[in-house]
C-alpha positions in Angstrom: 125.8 92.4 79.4 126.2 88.6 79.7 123.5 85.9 80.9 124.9 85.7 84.2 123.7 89.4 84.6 120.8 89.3 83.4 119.4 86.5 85.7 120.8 88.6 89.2 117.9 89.1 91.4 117.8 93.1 91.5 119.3 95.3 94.4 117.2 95.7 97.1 117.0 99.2 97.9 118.0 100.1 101.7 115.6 99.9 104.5 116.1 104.2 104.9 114.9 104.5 101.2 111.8 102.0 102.0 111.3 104.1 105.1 110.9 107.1 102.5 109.2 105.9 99.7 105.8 106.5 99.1 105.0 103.4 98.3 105.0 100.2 99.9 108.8 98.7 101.3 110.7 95.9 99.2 109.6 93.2 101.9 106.8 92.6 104.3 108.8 92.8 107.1 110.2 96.0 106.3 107.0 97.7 105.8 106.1 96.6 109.2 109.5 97.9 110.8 108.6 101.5 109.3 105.1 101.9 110.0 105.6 101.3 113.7 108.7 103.3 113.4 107.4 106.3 112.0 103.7 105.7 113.5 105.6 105.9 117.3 107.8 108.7 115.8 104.6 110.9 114.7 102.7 109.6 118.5 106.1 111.2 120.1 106.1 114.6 118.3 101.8 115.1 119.2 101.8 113.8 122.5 104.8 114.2 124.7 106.9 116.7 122.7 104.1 119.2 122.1 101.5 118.0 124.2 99.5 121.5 124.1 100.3 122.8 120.3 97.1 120.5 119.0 93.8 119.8 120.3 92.9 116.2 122.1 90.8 115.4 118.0 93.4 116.9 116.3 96.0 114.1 117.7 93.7 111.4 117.3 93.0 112.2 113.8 96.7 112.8 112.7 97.7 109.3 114.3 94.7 107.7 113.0 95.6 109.5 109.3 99.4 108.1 109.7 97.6 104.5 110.3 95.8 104.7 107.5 98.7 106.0 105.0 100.5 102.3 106.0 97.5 100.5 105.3 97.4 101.7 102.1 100.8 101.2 101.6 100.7 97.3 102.6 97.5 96.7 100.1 99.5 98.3 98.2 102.7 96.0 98.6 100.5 92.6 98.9 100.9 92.0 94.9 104.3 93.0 95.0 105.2 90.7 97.6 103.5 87.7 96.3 105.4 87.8 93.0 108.2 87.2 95.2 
């Protein structure tokens, strides 16, 4: 490997595989895309594709559980994106 490889910045990884990871997305911006993606994906499924599978706290508490996975994940990321 020459010098001219060694200083690349590194791949960025796509924006499905930071929609999938477990931890937080390669930028800000990015995290924010996939929380209210997948926040407004899981609000679909509970309350207007099976409106009557789950009760009323149920719901609540599984949207309120997916909130709270993506705020962990972005105090998660601040560090990461500050290096930057």
């Amino acid at each position: 490997m020459d010098d001219e490889q060694a200083h690349r910045a590194p791949n960025r990884q796509s924006f499905a595989a930071d929609m999938m990871t477990l931890g937080p997305a390669s930028t800000p911006g990015r995290e924010l895309i996939a929380a209210v993606l997948q926040i407004g994906a899981v609000a679909l499924l509970i309350f207007v594709v099976f409106p009557d599978r789950l009760p009323e706290l149920w719901r609540w508490a599984l949207v309120g559980a997916t909130a709270a996975y993506f705020l962990f994940r972005v105090l998660a990321g601040i560090p990461k994106w500050r290096r930057r």
